[in-house]
C-alpha positions in Angstrom: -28.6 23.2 -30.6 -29.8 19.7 -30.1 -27.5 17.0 -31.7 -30.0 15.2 -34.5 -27.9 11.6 -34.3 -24.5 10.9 -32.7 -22.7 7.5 -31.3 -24.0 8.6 -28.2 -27.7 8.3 -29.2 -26.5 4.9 -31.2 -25.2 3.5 -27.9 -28.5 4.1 -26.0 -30.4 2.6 -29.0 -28.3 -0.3 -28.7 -28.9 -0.4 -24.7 -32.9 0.4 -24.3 -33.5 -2.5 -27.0 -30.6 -5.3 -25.6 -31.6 -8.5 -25.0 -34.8 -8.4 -27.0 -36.0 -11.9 -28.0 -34.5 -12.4 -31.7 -35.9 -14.0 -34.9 -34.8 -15.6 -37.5 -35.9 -12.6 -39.9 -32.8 -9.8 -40.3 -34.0 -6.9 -42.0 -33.7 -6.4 -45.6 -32.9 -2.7 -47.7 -35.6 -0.7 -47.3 -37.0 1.2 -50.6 -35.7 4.4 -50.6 -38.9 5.8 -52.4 -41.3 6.1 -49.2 -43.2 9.1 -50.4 -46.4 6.5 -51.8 -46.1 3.9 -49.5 -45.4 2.5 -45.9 -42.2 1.0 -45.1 -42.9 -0.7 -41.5 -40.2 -2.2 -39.3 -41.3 -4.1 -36.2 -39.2 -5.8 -33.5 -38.9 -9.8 -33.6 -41.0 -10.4 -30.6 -44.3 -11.0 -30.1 -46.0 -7.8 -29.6 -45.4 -7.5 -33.4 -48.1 -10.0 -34.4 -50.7 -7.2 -34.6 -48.5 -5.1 -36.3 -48.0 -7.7 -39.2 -51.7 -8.3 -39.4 -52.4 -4.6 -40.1 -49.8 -4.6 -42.3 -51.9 -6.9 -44.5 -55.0 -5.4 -43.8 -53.8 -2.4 -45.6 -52.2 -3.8 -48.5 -55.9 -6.0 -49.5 -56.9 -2.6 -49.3 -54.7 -1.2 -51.8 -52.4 0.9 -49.8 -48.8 -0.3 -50.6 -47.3 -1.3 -46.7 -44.8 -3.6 -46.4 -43.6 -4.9 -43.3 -39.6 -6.4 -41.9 -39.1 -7.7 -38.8 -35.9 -6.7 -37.2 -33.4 -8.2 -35.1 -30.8 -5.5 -35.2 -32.3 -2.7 -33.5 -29.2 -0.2 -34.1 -29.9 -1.2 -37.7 -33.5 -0.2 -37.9 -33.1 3.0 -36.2 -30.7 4.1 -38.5 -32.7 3.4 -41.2 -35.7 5.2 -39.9 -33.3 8.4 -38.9 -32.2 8.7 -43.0 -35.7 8.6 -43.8 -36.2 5.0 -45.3 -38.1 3.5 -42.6 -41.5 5.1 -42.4 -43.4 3.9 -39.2 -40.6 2.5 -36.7 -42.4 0.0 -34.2 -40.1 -0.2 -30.5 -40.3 1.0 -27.3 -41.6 3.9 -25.7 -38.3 5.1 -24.3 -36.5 4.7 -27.3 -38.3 7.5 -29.0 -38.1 9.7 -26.0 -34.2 9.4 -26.2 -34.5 10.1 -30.2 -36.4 12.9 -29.1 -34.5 14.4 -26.5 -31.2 13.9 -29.0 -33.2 16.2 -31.5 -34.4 14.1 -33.9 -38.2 15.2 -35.6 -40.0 12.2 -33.8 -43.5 11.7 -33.3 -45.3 8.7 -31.4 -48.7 7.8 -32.9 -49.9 5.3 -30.6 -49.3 2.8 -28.3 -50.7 -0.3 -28.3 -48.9 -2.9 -25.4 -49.6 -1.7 -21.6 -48.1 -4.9 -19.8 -45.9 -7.7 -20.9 -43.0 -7.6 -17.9 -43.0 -10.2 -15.5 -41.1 -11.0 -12.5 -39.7 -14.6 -12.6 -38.2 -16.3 -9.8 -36.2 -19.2 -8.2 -37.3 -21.8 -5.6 -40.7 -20.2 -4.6 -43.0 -18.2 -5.8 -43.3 -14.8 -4.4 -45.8 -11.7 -3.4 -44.2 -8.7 -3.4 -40.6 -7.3 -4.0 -40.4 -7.1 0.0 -40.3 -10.8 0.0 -36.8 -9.9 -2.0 -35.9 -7.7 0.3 -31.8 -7.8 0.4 -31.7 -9.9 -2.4 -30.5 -9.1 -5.8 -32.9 -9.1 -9.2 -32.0 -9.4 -12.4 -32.8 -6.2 -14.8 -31.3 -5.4 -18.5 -29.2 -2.4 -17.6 -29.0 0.7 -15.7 -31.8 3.0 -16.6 -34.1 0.6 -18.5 -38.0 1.1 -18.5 -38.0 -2.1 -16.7 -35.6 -0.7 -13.9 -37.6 2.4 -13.7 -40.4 0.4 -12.8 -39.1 -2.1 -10.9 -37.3 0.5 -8.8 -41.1 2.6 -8.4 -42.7 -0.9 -7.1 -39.9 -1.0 -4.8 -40.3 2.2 -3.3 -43.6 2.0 -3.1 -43.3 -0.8 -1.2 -41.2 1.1 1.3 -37.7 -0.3 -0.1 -34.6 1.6 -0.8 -33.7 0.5 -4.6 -30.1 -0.6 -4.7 -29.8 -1.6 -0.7 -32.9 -3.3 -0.1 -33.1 -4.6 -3.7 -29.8 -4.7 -5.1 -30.2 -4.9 -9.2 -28.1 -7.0 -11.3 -27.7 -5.6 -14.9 -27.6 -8.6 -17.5 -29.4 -9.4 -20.6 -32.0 -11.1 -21.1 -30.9 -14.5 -22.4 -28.1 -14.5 -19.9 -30.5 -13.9 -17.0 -32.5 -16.4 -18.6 -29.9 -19.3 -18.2 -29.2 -18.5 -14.9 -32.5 -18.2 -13.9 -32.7 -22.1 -15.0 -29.5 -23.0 -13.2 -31.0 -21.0 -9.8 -27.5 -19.0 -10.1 -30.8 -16.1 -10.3 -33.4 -15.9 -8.2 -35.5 -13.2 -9.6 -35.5 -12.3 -13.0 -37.4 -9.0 -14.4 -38.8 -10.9 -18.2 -40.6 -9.5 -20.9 -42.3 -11.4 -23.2 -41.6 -14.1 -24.8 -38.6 -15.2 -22.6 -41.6 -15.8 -19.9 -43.3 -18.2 -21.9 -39.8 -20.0 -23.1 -39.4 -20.1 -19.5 -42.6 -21.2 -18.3 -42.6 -25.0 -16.9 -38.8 -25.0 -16.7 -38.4 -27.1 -13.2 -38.4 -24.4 -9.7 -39.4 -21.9 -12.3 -42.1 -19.4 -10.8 -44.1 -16.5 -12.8 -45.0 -14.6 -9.4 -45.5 -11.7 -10.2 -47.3 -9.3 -13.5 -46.0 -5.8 -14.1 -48.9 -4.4 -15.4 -51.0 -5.6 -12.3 -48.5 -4.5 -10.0 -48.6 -1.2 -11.9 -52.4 -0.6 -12.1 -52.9 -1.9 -8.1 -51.0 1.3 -6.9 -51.7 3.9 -9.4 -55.2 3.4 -10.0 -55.0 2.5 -13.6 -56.8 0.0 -15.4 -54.7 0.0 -18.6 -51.7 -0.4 -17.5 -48.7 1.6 -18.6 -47.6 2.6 -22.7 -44.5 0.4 -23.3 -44.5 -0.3 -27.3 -44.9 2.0 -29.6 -45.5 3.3 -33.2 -43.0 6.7 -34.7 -42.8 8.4 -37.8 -40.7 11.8 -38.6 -42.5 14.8 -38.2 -42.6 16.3 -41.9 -43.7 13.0 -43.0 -46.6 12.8 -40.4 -48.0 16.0 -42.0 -48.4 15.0 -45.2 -49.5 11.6 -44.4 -52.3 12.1 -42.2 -54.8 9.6 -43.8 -52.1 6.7 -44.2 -51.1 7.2 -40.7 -55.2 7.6 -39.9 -55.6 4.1 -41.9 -52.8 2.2 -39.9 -54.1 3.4 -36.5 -57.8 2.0 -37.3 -56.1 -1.1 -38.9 -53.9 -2.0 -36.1 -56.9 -1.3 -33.7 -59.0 -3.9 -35.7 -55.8 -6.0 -35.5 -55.6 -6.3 -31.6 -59.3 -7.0 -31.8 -58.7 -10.1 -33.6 -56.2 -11.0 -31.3 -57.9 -10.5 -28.2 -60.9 -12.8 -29.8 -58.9 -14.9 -31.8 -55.6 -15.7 -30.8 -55.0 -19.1 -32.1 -56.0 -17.7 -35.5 -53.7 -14.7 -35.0 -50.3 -16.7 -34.8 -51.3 -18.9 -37.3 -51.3 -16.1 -39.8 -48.1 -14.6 -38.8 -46.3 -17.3 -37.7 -44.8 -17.7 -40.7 -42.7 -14.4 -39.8 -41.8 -14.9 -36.6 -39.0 -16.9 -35.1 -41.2 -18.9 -32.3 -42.5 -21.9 -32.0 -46.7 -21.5 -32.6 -47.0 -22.4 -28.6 -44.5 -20.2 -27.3 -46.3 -17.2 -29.6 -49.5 -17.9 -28.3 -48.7 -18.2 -24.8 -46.7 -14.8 -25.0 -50.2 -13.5 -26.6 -52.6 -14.5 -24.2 -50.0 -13.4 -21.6 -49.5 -10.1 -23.2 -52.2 -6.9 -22.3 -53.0 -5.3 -25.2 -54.2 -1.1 -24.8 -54.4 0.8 -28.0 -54.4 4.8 -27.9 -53.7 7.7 -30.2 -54.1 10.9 -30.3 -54.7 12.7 -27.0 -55.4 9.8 -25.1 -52.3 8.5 -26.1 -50.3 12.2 -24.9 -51.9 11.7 -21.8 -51.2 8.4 -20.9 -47.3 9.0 -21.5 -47.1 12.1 -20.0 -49.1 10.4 -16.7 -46.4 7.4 -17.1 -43.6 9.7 -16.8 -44.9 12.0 -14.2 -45.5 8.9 -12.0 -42.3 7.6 -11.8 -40.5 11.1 -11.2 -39.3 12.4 -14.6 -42.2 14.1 -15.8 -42.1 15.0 -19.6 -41.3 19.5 -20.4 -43.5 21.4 -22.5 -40.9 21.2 -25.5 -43.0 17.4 -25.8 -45.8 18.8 -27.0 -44.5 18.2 -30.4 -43.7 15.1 -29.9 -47.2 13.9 -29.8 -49.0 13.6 -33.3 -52.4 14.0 -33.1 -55.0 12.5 -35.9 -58.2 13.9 -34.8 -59.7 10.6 -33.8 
């Protein structure tokens, strides 16, 4: 029998979403009654900005959706594991642990493909061969961003850990040596790019989701954040979760046309300055999927960097028909 929630699970929770930018929101008790309504929680970062904006979308229209944005990520989890979190907004490997520990999961779309940058030191660089025997700064051991890093670096003929030797650190602490030059490369999601961006010897050299899509082929770059509900809930909430889908589709729409006018909606809720939030916007590439699209583009993420998903997944994928 799979375990449904243990410290273990807690500890990788607490790992996969370290370092994450922080607001000055911390969430509040969530309702218990979630049967009528949708109880979203969202990261305090950036990529949340669409989710907000559907948020409100839906309640004009009536539907009862109320939003928090989290800083404690151990916190939020928990409240989505006892049920009073509906729709749970965070990465893409954090529900892949939650479902590999046992817990009902379902992913219902995916809506960020690239906001990962490599940041360096001194000068400005092409490839991770032009780190070669150098060390680069990445969150922890088995992070989405190491398994990426460490695919890039292979592909580029390099033997991860000898050739490029990983320091794990968080983020705000690779961030400070970064500006000292005690770092010389510096693996940064948004919005520590943008926070970064203009500091003095600081270079943005190169994108993830470029990097990514230049040797696989893509064009969408990879899933990395992520909407999850619980199963049981999912199947009696078809049109609610139908309803968010379209409303965080339009969302991204308006951000893509629109972002000036997207951060000063939301601003209000996040913990950034209004430049720093729209240069993490316009630096961040937006690709919404559900559905199948959306199973096949994890499963094609996972199979590409050598730990292809089983066939006890296929419940892990909700499908709305769209």
């Amino acid at each position: 029998m799979r375990r449904l929630f243990d410290k273990p699970l807690l500890l990788i929770v607490l790992l996969l979403m370290s370092g994450c930018a922080t607001s000055t929101r911390e969430p509040s008790p969530a309702p218990t009654d979630t049967s009528e309504r949708l109880v979203i929680y969202a990261p305090g970062t950036p990529a949340s900005i669409p989710v907000i904006l559907a948020a409100r979308r839906l309640s004009d229209s009536g539907i009862k959706a109320a939003i928090t944005i989290f800083t404690d990520h151990s916190k939020a989890s928990t409240l989505f594991l006892r049920g009073d979190v509906t729709i749970l907004v965070t990465g893409l490997s954090v529900g892949v642990e939650f479902f590999k520990n046992g817990v009902p999961v379902q992913v219902v779309n995916s809506y960020v493909a690239g906001l990962t940058y490599l940041v360096t030191y001194g000068k400005r660089v092409n490839s991770l061969s032009d780190l070669k025997g150098q060390e680069v700064y990445i969150p922890f051991e088995g992070s989405p961003i190491e398994e990426t890093t460490r695919y890039f670096a292979e592909q580029e003929g390099l033997t991860w850990k000898r050739d490029i030797k990983p320091v794990y650190s968080p983020f705000a602490s690779s961030v400070e040596l970064l500006k000292q030059g005690k770092a010389t490369a510096v693996a940064l999601p948004e919005p520590y790019v943008s926070l970064v961006e203009g500091q003095a010897n600081v270079f943005i050299s190169l994108n993830y989701k470029e990097k990514w899509d230049a040797l696989t082929g893509s064009t969408n770059g990879y899933p990395q954040v992520n909407a999850f509900v619980k199963r049981d809930w999912a199947a009696s909430h078809g049109d609610l979760i139908a309803r968010f889908n379209d409303e965080l589709a339009n969302a991204l729409q308006l951000i893509q046309q629109d972002p000036a006018a997207a951060v000063e909606q939301t601003k209000a809720e996040m913990g950034f300055p209004p430049q720093v939030l729209l240069a993490s916007l316009k630096r961040t590439d937006w690709s919404f999927s559900r559905s199948d699209e959306l199973a096949q583009s994890i499963r094609h993420y996972y199979q590409i960097i050598g730990k292809p998903l089983d066939e006890t997944f296929e419940t892990f994928f909700y499908n709305d028909h769209k």
